[in-house]
N, C-alpha and C positions, 0 to 999 in steps of 0.2 A: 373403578378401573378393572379393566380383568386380567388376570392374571397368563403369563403365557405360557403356564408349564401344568401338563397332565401329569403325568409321572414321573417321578425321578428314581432310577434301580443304579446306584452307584454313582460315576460319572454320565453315565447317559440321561437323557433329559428330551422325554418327550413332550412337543410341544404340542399347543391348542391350534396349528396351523399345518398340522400335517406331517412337521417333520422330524428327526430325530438329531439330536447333538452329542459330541461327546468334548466335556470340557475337564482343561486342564490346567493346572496353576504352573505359573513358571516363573523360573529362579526360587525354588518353595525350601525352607526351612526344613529341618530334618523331622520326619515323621515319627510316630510311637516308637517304633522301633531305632530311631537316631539314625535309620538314611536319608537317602538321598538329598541328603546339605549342598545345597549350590556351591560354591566357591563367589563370592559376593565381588565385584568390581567397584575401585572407588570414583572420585571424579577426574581422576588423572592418571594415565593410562601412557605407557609408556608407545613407540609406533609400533613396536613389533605388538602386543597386547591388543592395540586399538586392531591391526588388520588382523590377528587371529580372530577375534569376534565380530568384525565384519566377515570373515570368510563361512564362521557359525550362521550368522542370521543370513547371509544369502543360502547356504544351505539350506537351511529350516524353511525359506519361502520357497525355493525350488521343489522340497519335498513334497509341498501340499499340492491338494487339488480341489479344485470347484470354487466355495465361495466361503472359507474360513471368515472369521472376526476375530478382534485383539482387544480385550480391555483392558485399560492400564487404569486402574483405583487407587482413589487415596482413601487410605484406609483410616478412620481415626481412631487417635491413641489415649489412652487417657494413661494419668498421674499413675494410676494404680498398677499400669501393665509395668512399669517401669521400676515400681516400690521391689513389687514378685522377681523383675528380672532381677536387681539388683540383691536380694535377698535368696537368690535361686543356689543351690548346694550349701549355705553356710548353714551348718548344724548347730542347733540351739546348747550354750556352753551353760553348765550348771554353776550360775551365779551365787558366790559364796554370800551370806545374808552383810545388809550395809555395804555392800558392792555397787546395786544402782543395777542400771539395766546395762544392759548387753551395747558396748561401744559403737557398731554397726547399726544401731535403731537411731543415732542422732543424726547422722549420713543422711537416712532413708527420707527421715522428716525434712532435713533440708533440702533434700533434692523434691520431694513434693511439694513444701512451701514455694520453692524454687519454681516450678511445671503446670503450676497451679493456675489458671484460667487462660492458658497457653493455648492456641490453637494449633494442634501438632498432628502429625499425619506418616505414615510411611505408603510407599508406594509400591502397588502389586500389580501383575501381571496374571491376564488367564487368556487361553487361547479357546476358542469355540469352532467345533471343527464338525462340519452337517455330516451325516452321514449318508452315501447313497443307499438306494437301498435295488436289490439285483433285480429278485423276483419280483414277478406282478401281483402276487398273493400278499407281498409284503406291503405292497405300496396302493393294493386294494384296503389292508388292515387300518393302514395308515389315515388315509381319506375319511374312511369311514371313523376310524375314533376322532378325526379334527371335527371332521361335521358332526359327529354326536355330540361334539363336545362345547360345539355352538348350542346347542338346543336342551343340553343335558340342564344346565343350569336354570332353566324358566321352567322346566318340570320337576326340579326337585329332587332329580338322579345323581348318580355318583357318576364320574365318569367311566368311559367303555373299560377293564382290564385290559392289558397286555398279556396273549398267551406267553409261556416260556419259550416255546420255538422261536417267536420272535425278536425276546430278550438276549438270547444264545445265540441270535443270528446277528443281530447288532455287535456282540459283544465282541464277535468273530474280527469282524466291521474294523471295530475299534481297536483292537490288536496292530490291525495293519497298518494302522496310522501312525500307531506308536510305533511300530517298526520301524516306518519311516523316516517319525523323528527321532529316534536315535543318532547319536553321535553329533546332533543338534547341541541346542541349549537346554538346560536340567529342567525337568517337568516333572509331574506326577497328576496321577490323577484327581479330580477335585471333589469334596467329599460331599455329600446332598446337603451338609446345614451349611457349610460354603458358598453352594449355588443358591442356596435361598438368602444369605447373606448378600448376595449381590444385588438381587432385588432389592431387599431391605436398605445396602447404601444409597440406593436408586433414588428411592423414595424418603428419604430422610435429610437428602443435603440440606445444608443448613439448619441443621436441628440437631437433638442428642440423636445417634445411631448406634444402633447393636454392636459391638465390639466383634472384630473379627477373630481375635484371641478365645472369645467363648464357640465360634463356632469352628475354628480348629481342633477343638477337641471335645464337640459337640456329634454325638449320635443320632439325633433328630433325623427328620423329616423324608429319612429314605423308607423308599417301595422295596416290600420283600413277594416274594414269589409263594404263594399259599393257594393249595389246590388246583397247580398246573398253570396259575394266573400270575400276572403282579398286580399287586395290591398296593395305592399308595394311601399314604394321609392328604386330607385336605389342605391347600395352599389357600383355599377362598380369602381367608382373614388376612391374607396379606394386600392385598388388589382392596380395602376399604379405607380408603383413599380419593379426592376430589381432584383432578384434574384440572384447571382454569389458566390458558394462555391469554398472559396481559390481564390476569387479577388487579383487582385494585387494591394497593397497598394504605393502610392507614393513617401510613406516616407520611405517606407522599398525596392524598386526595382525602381532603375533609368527608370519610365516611360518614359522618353521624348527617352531617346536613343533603346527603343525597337519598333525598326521598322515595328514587326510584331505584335503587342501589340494587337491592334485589334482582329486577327487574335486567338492570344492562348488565350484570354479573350471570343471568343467567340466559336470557335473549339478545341484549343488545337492542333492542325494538326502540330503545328511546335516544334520542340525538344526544350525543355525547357533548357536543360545544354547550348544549343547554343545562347540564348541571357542570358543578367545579369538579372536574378531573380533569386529567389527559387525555392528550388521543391515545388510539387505542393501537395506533402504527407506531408511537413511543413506548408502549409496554409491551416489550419485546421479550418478554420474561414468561418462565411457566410458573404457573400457583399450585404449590402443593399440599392437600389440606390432611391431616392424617390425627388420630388422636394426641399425638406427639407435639404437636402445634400446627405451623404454618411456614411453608420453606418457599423460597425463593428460586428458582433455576435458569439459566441463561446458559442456551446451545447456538457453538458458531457452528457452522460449515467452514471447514478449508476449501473455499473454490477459488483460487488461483495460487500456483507455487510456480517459483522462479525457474527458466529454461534451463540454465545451467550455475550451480552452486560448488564453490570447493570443499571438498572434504572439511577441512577443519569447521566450518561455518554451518558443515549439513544436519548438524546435531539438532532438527528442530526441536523432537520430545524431548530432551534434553535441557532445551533453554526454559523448559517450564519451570523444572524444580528452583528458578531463580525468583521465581516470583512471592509475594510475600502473601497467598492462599492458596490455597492447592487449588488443581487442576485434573480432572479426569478425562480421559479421552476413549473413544472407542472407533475403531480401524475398521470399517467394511470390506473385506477381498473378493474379489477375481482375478483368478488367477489363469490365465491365457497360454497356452504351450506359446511354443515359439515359432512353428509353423504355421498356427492359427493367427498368431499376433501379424505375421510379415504380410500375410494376408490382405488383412484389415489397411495395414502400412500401405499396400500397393493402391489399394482403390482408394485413398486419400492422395496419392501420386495422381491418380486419374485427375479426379476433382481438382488438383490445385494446376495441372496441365486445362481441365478446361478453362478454370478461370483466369488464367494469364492469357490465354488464347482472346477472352473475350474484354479484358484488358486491353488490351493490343488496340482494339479498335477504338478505343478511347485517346481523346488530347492530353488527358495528364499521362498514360504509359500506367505500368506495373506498379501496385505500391511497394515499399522495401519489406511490409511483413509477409506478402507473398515470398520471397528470394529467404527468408529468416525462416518461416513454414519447413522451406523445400529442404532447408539445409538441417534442421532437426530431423524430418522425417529420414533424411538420408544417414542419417550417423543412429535414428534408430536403428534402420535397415541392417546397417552393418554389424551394429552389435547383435541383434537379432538372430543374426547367421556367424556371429563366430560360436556358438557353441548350440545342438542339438537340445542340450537341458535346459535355457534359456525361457524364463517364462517373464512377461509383460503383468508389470502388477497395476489392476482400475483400481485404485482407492476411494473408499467414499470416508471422510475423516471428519467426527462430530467430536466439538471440545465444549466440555460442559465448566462453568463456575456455578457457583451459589453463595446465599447469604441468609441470616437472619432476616433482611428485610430486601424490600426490593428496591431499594437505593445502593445498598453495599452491594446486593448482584449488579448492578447495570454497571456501576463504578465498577466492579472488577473485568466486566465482558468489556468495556473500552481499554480498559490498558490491558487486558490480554492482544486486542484487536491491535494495538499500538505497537505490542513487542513484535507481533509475526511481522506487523507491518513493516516495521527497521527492519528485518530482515528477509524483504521481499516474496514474502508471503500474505495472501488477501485472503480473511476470513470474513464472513456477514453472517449478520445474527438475521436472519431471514422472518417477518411475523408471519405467521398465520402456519409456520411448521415446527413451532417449536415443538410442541407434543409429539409430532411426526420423530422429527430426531430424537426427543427423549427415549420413546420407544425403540429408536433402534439400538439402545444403550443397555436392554434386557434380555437376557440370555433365553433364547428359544423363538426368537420374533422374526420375521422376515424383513428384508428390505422395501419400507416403502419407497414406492414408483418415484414417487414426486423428491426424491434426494439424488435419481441419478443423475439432473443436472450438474451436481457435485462432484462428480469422477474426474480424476486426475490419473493422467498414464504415464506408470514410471517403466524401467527393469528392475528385476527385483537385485542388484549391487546399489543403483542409485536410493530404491527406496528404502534396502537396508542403511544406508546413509544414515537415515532422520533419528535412529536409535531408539524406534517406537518399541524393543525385542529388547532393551537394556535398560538398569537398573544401576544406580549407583551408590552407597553403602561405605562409612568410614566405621573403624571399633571393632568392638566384640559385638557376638551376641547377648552377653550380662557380665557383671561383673561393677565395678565401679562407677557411679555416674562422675565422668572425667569434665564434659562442656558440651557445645552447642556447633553443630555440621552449620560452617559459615558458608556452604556451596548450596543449601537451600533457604529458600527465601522464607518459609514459615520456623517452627524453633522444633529441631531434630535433637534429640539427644543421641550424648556420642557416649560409650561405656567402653570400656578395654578390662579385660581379667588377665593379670599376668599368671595369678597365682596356678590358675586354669590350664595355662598352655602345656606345660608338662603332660597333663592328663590326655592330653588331644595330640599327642609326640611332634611338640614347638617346642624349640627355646622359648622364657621366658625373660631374656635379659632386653635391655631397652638400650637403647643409645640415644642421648638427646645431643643437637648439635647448635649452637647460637652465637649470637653477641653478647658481651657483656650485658647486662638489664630486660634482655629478652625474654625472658622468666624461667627459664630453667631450674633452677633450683626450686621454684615454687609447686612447679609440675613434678619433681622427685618428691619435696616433698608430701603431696599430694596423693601421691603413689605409694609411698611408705607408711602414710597415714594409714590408706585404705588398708594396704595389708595385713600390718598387725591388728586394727578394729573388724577385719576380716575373721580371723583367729589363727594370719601368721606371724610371722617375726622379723624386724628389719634390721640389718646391723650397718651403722652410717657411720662410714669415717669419715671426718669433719676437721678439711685445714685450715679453715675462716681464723681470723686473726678475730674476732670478734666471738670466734663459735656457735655459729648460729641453730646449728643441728643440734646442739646442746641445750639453747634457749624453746628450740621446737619442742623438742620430745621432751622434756620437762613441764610443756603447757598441755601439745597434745596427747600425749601420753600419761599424763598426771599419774602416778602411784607405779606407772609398769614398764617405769625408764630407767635404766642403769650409765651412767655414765663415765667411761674412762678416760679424765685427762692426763694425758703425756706427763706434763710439764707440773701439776701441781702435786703430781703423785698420790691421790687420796685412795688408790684401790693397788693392790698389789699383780703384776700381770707375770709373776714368778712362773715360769711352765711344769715345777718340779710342783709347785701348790695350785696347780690348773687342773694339772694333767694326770692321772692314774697310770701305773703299771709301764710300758714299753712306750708307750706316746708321749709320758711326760721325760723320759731320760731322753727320746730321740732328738726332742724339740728343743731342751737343754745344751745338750751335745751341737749340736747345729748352732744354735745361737750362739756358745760361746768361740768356737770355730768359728766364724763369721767378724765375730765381734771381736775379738785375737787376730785374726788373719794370719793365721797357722792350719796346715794340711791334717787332714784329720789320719793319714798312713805314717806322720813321721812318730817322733820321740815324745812330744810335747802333744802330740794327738792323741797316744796313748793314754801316758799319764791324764790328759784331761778327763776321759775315757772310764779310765779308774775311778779318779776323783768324780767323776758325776754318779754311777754305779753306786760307789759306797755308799752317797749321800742320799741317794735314793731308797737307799733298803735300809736306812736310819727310820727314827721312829715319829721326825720331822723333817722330811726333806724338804730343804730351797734350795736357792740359788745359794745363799750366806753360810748354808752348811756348806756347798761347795768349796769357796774359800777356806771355810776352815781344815778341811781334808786336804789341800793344796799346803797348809801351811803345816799341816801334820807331816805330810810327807814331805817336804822340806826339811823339818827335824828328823826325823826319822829314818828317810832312805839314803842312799849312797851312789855315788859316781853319778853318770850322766841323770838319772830318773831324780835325784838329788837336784842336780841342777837344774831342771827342767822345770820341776815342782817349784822351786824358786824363782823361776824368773815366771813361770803362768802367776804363782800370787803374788807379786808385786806387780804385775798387768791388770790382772781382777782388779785388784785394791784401786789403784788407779780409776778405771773403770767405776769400782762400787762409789767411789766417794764421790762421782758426779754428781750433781742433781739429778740430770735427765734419766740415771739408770736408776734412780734411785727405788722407781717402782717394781724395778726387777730383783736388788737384791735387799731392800728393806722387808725383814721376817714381820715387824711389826705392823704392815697394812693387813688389812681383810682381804685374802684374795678375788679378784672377779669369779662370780657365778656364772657359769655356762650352762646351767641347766634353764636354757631361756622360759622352757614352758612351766614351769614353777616359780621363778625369781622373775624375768620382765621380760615386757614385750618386743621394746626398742634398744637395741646396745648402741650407745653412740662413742666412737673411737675418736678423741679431738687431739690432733697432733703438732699443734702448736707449740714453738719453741723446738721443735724436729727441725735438723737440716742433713739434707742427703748432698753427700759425693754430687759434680755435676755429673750428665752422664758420659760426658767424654773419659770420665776417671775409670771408669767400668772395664772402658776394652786396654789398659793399663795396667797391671800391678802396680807396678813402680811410682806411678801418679796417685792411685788409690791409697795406698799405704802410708803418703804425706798428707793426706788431707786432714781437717784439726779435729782433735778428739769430739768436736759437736757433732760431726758430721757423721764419723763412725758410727758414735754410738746412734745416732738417728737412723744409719741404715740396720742395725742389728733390733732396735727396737720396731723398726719397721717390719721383720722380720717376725716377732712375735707377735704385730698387731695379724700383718696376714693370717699367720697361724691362727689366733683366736676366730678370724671371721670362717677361715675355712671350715675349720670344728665344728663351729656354730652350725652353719651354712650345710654341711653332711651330715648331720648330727642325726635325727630325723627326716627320713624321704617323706612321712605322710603329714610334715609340716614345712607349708610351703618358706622357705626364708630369702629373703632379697638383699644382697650387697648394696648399698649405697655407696657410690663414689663418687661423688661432684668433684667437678675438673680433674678431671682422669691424671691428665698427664704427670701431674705431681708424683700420684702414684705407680706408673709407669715407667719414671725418670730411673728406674733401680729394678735390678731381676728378680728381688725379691715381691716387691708388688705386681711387677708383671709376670711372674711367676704366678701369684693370686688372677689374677685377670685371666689369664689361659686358662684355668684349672676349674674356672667358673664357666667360662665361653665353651668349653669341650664336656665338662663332668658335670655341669650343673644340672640338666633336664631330668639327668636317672637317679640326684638326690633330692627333688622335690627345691630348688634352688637357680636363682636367677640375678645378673649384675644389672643395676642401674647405674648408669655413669651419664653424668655430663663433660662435655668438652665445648672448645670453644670454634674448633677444627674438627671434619671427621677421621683427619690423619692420625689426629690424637686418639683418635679410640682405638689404635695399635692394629694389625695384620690381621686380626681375626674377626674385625667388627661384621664382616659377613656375616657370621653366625647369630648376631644381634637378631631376632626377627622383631621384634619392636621397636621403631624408630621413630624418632620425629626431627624435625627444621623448624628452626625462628627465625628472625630476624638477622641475616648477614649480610653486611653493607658491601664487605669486600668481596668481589666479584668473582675472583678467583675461587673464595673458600665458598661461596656459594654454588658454584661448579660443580664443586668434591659433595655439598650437602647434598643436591640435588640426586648425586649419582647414590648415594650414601642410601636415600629414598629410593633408589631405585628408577627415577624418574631422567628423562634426556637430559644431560650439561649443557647440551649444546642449543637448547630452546631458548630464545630471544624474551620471550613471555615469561616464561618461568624462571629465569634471571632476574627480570625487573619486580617478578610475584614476590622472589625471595629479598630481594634487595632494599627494596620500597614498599612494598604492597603488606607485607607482615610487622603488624604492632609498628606503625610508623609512630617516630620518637616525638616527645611532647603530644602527641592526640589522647587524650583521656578517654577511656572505654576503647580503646583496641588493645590494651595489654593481653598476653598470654595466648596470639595466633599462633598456630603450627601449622606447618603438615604432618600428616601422621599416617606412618604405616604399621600396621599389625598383622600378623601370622597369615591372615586371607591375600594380602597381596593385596588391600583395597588402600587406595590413597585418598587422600581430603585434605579438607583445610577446617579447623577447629580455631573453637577459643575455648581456654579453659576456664573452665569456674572454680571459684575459693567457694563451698561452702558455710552458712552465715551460721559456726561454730562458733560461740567465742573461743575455745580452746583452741582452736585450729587459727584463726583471723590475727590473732593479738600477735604471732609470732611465724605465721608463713611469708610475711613479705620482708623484705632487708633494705630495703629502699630508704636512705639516709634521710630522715625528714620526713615521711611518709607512712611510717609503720603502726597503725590504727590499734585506738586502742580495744579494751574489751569492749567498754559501754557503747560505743564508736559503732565497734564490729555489729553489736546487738540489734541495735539502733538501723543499721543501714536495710534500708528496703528499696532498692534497687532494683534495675530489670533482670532480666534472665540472662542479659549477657552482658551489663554494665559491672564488672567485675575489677579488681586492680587483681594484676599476674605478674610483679617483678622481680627480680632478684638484687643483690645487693653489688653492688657499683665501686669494687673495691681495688 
């Protein structure tokens, strides 16, 4: 095969045909230097979102002129790219000896065992844009290097150089065009191992292929300018490669018994019905033969698309990513002004006037596609002339699959042909042009003649329709492997970094919103995991009557979990033995104020005041010294401050001989360590046996006041749980820490937790800190859930609350479709292997629909799910080998 590219000096890209390209990658990833990062769109797109980037790509086609190309590539991924994203910023921690390895290496390997013989792909765009060229000098240069460059190769020549004049003159060229598309869709220009990369996927479907990740950041194969010339490298080795449309497959035609096999594989001279193969009108396939193996490829033509299409339906490129192998396509343009186009319109009006005229003379009359012709051409017409800038788009549109063998291509080119087909669009695998089309798939190639039958004539609104200009993308770009993008049909991985968002000025708090069993809690935990095995920290308060966040981080977190129960009191959560110097008196003071319900300006606020001060700059201060300085100054002072001091220690006492306080003023527990990055990873806060005031009591004193001493004390120790987590949580900006709160509301229910909740939604981003909460509602996640920039939806049956989730996502309430996606269509109940779908949105503004994966930890498996009856155990866990998305994601049902 020969290759179609003479030079390459940057993005420009001369060809072996005379002409000159300048290509671009679009929607591209942030460059060496971290710009020009697209802003990624997901598969759900709110209206206002969808027509701004219709009003984009009709821009972008009106800019261009002449006869641009569009490749849209599935790029393939492998295991490995995913290992690097996943492991991408976290700095290697120095593992103290009998430690084991680094927590984040079990992850990695699960997620590769995980991805492991997956056939996976993400999809790219590049736009190919010819360049004219002014002078005659230029376009004598040109000629002359295409034809040298037919003849160079049988003598043994290098090809012709490019002077610099005409380097600089092109490059001028290519300026302009990027002018034009500014204000477009995000592009950059595409680097020479790029362009050669595209070849290389050309030629390698269905076999192992170069990774586009290496030529991102690949130097190769560009022309530098030397001695007033450009000078490139040889491309020859790439074009060593066999060409053979309608090869014969081995698996499908007894090669060994066709004696002449040679023979019709390379003439055909011998009658095909007389040995055992196929006709040669059924191998409809290209043979690609490279030292890499043997690939298979199967090119349609689009030559029929439906008169007229509704928007919602017009997403053709779009409907591919549903399919379960990828799909490449490549977009032939002309692009026709609009006074050029009405043109064309009018003498098609002549012609379809004659032929009705001679019609007429006929006994059947006019047929009805005449009267359908007339009435399209007229509502071209119109459009046509409503706006000057108005260009008519001729598409020539080739969609390529392939396979390992040439059973799996043909199989995939029928149900390709089957999907456009359902939605009134006719595509034919044409024989005897597949080569023809393959070719026009390579960057630098002309259009062959024999494909303009294929033209289809849109305007460029309508034919931005098809979403051939768009790309759709749920996650981060690295960070955690979370599950699998259930909006495309091969297996996507989906990654989210909370810890990250900070660093890129996002919130990093999340909001999950569900049904009960919809797996929420699986996904926090999930999240939490990843964190602290990350190298940051999570602090999980946990109201499970069964404590399950306590069961978790005990298995996941083995050695680097600290846990405080409320109720059983094993750790002391004293603020005077917490807290150092001015933080731990203030946090003192407030508590017992709180927990008193006494004004801290009166008599008795004082005195408290006092008593916590002295006992502070004791040589042991707690809370139990407090008391005791309350009961001193009852002996000891006089008149009111006397009295006062009496009646606060006989409130204490009361107070201290709870149980539930008891972990506040028992001297004898070990206090909780907050120095998380020395003492543990995960602090899990279990507050069981807490009960709070309802909240009606709140906007009351007077109702407040009578509520029963369980309650009290539950709101003031709630009080000091917040405390701890905020400490924690600000402690360190340059260690990322994430609140856990499953079922918010609880925490909520009281100022003092929602107190915590604000102070994380508004202050969190600039201490290196972020809330995860679940709720059951998105009401629940209180007035500030705006601020959430990571969100997700499960399963909500009730229609209403599904409404709120949707909006919650940022997605329409009021879509019919997306009602029934969220109501039915996510984790429906009793179906095994759909546990743990969402949608999910993050910091891009990209939406999807995921399923999560538990990775196959034991540590993590034995205790992430709460499903009564259901909860797997280690050997269970080890043992299961399962598909890539056959996963259980539930939460406990309580």
């Amino acid at each position: 095969m020969r290759v179609p590219i003479r030079h390459i000096a940057g993005h420009l890209v001369w060809s072996t045909h005379g002409s000159v390209w300048a290509l671009y990658r679009l929607h591209p990833g942030p460059d060496a230097q971290g710009q020009r990062e697209d802003t990624m769109q997901g598969t759900y797109l709110p209206a206002a979102v969808r027509d701004e980037q219709l009003a984009k790509i009709t821009h972008l086609i009106r800019s261009l002129s002449g006869a641009p190309r569009l490749y849209g590539l599935c790029a393939q991924v492998d295991p490995g790219e995913i290992a690097l994203r996943m492991i991408e910023g976290i700095e290697p921690a120095e593992q103290a000896p009998g430690t084991g390895r680094h927590p984040w290496v079990e992850n990695v390997e699960a997620a590769l065992s995980l991805l492991d013989d997956q056939e996976m792909h993400r999809r790219t765009l590049w736009l190919a844009v010819p360049l004219q060229t002014e002078g005659t000098g230029l376009q004598v240069s040109a000629s002359v290097g295409a034809a040298w460059a037919e003849i160079a190769p049988m003598l043994g020549i290098a090809p012709v150089p490019v002077a610099r004049r005409e380097v600089n003159a092109y490059r001028e060229q290519a300026s302009r065009v990027e002018a034009a598309l500014a204000g477009g869709l995000a592009f950059r220009p595409a680097s020479p191992a790029e362009i050669v990369w595209m070849i290389q996927h050309a030629l390698h479907r269905g076999l192992p292929e170069p990774l586009l990740a290496e030529a991102e950041s690949s130097d190769l194969y560009g022309g530098q300018i030397r001695g007033g010339v450009l000078r490139s490298p040889s491309y020859a080795d790439l074009g060593q490669v066999r060409l053979q449309e309608g090869g014969i497959d081995p698996e499908l035609d007894d090669a060994d018994e066709l004696k002449s096999a040679g023979r019709i594989t390379r003439s055909g001279r011998t009658a095909w019905w007389r040995l055992n193969t196929g006709s040669p009108l059924g191998r409809r396939w290209l043979q690609v033969e490279s030292d890499a193996g043997v690939g298979y490829q199967a090119q349609l033509a689009l030559a029929e698309c439906p008169p007229a299409v509704g928007q919602d339906a017009a997403d053709l490129f779009a409907q591919l990513e549903l399919l379960d192998f990828p799909v490449d396509y490549t977009v032939d343009l002309t692009l026709v002004p609009a006074e050029k186009a009405r043109d064309q319109v009018r003498r098609k009006k002549n012609e379809l006037v004659d032929q009705a005229d001679q019609y007429d003379a006929r006994p059947t009359g006019m047929p009805a596609s005449l009267a359908e012709a007339a009435r399209d051409l007229g509502e071209l017409d119109a459009r046509l002339s409503r706006t000057s800038v108005e260009v008519e788009v001729q598409s020539v549109t080739v969609l390529t699959v392939w396979g390992p063998t040439a059973a799996v291509c043909d199989a995939r080119a029928r149900a390709l042909a089957a999907l456009l087909g359902g939605a009134d669009y006719r595509a034919v695998r044409p024989a005897g042009l597949q080569e023809a089309l393959f070719t026009l798939g390579l960057p630098g190639t002309v259009r062959p003649g024999v494909v303009r039958e294929f033209t289809q004539h849109q305007v460029s609104e309508d034919w931005a329709l098809g979403g051939a200009f768009t790309t759709a993308e749920v996650g981060d770009p690295n960070g955690m492997f979370l599950g699998i993008d259930l909006d495309s049909g091969t297996t996507r991985p989906v990654m989210i970094n909370v810890a990250d968002a900070p660093k890129v000025d996002a919130s990093a708090s999340m909001g999950i919103v569900g049904d009960l069993g919809a797996g929420k809690s699986v996904l926090q935990k999930l999240i939490a995991e990843a964190v602290w095995a990350r190298g940051g920290c999570a602090i999980c308060i946990d109201r499970t009557p069964v404590r399950e966040w306590a069961s978790f981080a005990r298995t996941a977190a083995r050695g680097r979990a600290q846990i405080i129960d409320a109720a059983r009191a094993e750790v002391s959560i004293d603020p005077l033995r917490m807290f150092d110097g001015p933080e731990g008196r203030h946090y003192a003071l407030s508590y017992l104020t709180l927990q008193l319900g006494i004004g801290p300006m009166s008599t008795s606020g004082e005195v408290l005041h006092h008593a916590v001060e002295q006992a502070a700059a004791g040589p042991a201060p707690s809370m139990h010294r407090v008391l005791e300085v309350l009961e001193e100054m009852a002996a000891n002072e006089a008149g009111k401050r006397q009295d006062a001091a009496t009646t606060l220690a006989g409130l204490v006492r009361v107070v201290a001989t709870n149980s539930l306080a008891r972990m506040v003023f028992d001297p004898t527990l070990p206090p909780v360590r907050l120095d998380a990055s020395s003492a543990s990873d995960m602090i899990v806060i279990t507050t069981t046996g807490l009960k709070l005031p309802p909240k009606a009591a709140f906007d009351k004193p007077e109702v407040l006041h009578q509520q029963p001493l369980e309650a009290l004390i539950g709101r003031a120790v709630l009080y000091l749980i917040a405390a701890i987590a905020r400490q924690t949580a600000f402690e360190d900006p340059e260690r990322f820490t994430a609140v856990v709160a499953d079922e918010l509301y609880w925490l909520t229910s009281s100022a003092e937790g929602t107190a915590l909740v604000h102070e994380i939604l508004h202050d969190g981003r600039k201490h290196g800190a972020g809330l995860l909460a679940g709720s059951h509602d998105a009401e629940e996640l209180g007035p500030d859930r705006g601020l959430m920039a990571y969100r997700a939806l499960a399963r909500t049956t009730d229609r209403e609350r599904a409404r709120r989730g949707l909006e919650f996502v940022g997605l329409d309430p009021s879509d019919a479709a997306l009602v029934r996606l969220v109501t039915t269509g996510l984790s429906p109940v009793g179906q095994r292997g759909r546990e743990g779908e969402f949608l999910l949105t993050c910091p891009r503004q990209n939406t999807g629909r995921i399923k999560v994966s538990i990775p196959r930890i034991a540590r993590i498996t034995t205790s992430v799910t709460t499903t009564p009856g259901r909860r797997p155990s280690a050997a269970a866990s080890a043992a299961d080998a399962g598909g890539a998305v056959n996963v259980e994601s539930k939460e406990h049902v309580g």
